[in-house]
C-alpha positions as CSV (number, residue, x, y, z in Angstrom):
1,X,0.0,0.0,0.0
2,X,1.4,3.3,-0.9
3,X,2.1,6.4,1.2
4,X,-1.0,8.5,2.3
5,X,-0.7,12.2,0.8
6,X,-1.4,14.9,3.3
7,X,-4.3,16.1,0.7
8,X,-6.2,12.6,0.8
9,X,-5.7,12.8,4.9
10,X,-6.9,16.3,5.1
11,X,-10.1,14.8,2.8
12,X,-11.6,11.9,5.1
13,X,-14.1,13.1,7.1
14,X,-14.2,11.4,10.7
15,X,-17.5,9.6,11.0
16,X,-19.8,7.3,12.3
17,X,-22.2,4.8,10.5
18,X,-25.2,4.0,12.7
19,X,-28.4,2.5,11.3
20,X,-29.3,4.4,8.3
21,X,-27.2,7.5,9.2
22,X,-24.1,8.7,8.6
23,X,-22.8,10.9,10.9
24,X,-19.5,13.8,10.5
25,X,-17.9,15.3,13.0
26,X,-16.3,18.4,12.5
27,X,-14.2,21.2,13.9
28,X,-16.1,24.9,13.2
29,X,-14.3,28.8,14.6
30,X,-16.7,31.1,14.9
31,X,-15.6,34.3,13.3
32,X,-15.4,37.0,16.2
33,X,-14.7,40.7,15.0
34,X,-11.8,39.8,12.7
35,X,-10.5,36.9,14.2
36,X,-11.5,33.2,14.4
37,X,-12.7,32.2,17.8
38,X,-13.0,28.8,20.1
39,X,-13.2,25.9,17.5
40,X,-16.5,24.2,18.4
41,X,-17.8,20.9,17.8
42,X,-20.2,20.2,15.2
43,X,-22.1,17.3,13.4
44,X,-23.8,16.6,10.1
45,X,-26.1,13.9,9.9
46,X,-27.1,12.2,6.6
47,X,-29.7,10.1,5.6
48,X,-30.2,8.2,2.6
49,X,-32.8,9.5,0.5
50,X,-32.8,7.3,-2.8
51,X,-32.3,3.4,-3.3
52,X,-28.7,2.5,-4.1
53,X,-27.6,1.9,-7.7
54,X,-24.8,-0.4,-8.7
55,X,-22.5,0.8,-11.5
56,X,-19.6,-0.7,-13.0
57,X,-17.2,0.2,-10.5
58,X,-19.4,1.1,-7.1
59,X,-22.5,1.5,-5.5
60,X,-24.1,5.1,-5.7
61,X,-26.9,6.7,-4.1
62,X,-28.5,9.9,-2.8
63,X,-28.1,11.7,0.9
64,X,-29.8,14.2,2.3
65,X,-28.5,16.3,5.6
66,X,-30.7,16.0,7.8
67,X,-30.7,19.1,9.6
68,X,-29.8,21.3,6.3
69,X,-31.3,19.9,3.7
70,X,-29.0,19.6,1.0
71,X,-28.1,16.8,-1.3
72,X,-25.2,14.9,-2.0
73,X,-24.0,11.4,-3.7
74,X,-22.2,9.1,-2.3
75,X,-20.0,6.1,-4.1
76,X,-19.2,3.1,-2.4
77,X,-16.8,1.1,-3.7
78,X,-15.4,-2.3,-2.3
79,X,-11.6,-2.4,-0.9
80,X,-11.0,-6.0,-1.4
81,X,-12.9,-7.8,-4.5
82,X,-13.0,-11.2,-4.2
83,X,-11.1,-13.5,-6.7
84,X,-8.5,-10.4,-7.2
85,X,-5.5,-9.1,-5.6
86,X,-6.0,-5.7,-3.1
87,X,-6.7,-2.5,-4.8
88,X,-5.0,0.7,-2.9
89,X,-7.7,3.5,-3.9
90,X,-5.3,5.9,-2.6
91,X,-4.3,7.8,-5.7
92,X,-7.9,8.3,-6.4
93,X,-8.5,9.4,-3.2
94,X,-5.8,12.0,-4.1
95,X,-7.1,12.9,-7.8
96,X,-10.3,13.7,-6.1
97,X,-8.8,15.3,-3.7
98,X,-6.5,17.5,-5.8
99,X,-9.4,18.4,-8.3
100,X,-11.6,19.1,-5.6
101,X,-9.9,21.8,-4.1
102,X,-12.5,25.4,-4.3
103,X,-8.9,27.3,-3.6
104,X,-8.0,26.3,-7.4
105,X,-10.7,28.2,-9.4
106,X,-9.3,26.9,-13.1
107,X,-10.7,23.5,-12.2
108,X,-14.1,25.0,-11.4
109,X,-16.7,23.9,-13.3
110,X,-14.9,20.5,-14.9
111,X,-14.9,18.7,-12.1
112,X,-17.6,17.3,-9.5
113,X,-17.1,18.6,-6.2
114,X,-15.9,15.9,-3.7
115,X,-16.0,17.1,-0.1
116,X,-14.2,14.3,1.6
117,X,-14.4,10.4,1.7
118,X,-14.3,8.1,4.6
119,X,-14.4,4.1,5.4
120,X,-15.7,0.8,6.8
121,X,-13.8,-2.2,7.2
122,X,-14.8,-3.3,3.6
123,X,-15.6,-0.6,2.0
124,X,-14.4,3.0,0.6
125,X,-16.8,5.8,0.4
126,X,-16.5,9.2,-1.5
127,X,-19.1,12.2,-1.0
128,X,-19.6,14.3,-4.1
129,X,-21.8,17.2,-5.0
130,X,-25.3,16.3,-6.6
131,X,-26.4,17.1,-10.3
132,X,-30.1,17.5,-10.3
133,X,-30.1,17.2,-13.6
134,X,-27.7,14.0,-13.5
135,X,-24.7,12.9,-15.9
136,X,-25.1,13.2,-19.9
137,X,-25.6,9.7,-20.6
138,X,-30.0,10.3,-19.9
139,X,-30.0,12.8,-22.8
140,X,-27.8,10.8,-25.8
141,X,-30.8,9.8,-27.6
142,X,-31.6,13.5,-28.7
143,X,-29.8,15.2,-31.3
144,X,-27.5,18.4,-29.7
145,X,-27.4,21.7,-31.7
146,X,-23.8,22.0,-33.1
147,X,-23.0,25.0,-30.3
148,X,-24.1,22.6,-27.6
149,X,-21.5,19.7,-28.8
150,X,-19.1,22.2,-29.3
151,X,-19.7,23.4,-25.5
152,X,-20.1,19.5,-24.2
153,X,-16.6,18.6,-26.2
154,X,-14.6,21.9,-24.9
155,X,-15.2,20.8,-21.4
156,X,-14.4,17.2,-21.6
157,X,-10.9,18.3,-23.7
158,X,-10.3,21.1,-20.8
159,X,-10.7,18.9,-18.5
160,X,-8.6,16.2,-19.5
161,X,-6.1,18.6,-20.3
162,X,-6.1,19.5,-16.9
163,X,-6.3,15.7,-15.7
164,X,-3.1,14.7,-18.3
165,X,-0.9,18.0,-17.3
166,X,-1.2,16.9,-13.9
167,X,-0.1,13.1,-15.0
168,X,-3.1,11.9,-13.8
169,X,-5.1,9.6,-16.0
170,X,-9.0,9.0,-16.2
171,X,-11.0,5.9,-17.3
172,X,-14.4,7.0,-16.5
173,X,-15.3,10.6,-17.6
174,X,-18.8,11.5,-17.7
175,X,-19.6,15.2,-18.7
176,X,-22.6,16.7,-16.3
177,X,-25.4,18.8,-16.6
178,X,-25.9,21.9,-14.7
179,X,-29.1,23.7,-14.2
């Protein structure tokens, strides 16, 4: 297993799986004239909202916060497939991660937001940020107008440029649709 990157570390969000929930702990300063004040403890709690779908390479499915309201996806993917030799999902941890980042504004808009992961004993999970409108693949039957493919191709070529120039690679690109 390789080395864990400070970036994927920073990423995993302490939690606890209970009965249905999922449940983040966190570390919040108040802002206080100027200056950040006492760090206080705070929780998230989510709740799944949709029915799990499997996908080629994980489980998917919707979460609500339960105190909040908002959405997010999370993607569960086994650490140990039977039959086959250990997988270290660390470097995709860190691609995630690295992508990710809201402090890097050239990779807004190509990438899906991915607040943090975190783990069971089998399995890896990854939160990202919910399309409502979902990935591309829904609307292939229609034709696009020509300045709509054009748009669609740009951001899949920015975005692997980004991916390649950071020698990462990709197998699995899906453009999304914002609202």
């Amino acid at each position: 297993m390789s080395q864990i990157s400070d970036l994927v570390k920073d990423s995993k969000l302490p939690t606890r799986l209970d009965a249905g929930f999922t449940t983040h702990t966190f570390l919040e300063s108040a802002l206080v004239t100027g200056w950040h004040g006492r760090r206080r403890e705070q929780e998230e709690v989510w709740k799944k909202k949709r029915d799990p779908s499997i996908g080629i390479f994980g489980t998917i499915w919707l979460e609500e916060c339960v105190s909040e309201g908002k959405l997010r996806v999370v993607k569960k993917v086994r650490k140990l497939v039977p039959g086959s030799r250990s997988i270290d999902y660390h470097r995709e941890l860190e691609i995630i991660a690295h992508f990710s980042q809201q402090k890097v504004p050239k990779y807004g808009g190509c990438f899906v937001r991915a607040p943090g992961w975190f783990e069971s004993t089998e399995y890896m999970l990854i939160t990202m940020a919910y399309f409502l409108l979902g990935d591309l693949q829904k609307y292939m039957p229609q034709l696009f107008r020509e300045r709509e493919a054009r748009q669609i191709t740009f951001q899949l070529l920015e975005s692997l440029d980004f991916i390649h120039e950071n020698r990462f690679t990709h197998g699995d690109l899906k453009p999304m649709l914002q609202p």
